[in-house]
N, C-alpha and C positions, 0 to 999 in steps of 0.2 A: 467360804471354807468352814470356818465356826459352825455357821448355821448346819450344814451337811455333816459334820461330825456330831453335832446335839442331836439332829434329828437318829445319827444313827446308833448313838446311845441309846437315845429315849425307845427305841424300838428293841436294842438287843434288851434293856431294863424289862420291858414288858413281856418280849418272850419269855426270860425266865419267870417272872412272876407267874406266868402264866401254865408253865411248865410248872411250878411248884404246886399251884391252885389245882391243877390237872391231876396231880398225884395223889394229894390228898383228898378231895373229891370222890375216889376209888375206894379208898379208909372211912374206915368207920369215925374215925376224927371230925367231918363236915356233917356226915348219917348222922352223930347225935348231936347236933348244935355246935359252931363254933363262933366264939367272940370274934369280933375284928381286932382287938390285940392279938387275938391269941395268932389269927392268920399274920398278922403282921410278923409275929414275932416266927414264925416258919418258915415265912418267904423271906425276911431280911438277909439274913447271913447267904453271903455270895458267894463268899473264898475266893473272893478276887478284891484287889487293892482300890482299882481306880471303876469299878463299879460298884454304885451305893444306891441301894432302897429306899424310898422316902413312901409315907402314908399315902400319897394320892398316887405311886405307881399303883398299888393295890386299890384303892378304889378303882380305876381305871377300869382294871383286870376284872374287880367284883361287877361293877356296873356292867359293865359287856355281858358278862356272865348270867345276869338274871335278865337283861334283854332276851338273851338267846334263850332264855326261860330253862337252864340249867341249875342255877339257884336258886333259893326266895330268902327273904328276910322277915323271920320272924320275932315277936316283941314275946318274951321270957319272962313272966316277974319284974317289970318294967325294964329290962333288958336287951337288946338287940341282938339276935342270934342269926349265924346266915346254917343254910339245909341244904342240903341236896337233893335237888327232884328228883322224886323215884320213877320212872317211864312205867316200869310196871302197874305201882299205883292209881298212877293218873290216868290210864289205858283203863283201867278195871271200873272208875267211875264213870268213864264213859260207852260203856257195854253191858 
């Protein structure tokens, strides 16, 4: 029973993450570079009580993310920044 309610946690945790990463992704917020605090700190707040964000829901999210070649991470001034894959761009490098 435990195990079935973590897992179903861990799963609704991720959609929102998920849904949060999605939104912003659209904004110009990811378009110029965003830190991983900085996403961390967007996607934290839930407004809800007994659901809580931790840094590796977000990794999670990001990881998937640049699989699916959505994202990439870029190094900034020896900084880590994640972007958002333009399809336009990368269409035009290969035409």
């Amino acid at each position: 029973m435990y195990t079935q309610d973590f897992q179903l946690s861990y799963t609704y945790v991720r959609l929102h993450v998920q849904q949060k990463i999605g939104g912003l992704s659209n904004v110009e917020f990811v378009a110029g570079g965003a830190a991983p605090w900085q996403l961390f700190r967007k996607v934290e707040e839930t407004g809800q009580v007994h659901l809580q964000i931790y840094p590796r829901h977000l990794k999670n999210v990001l990881y998937g993310l640049i699989q699916q070649n959505r994202l990439v991470v870029r190094n900034v001034e020896g900084r880590y920044s994640f972007y958002h894959v333009d399809r336009k761009e990368e269409h035009a490098k290969f035409n």
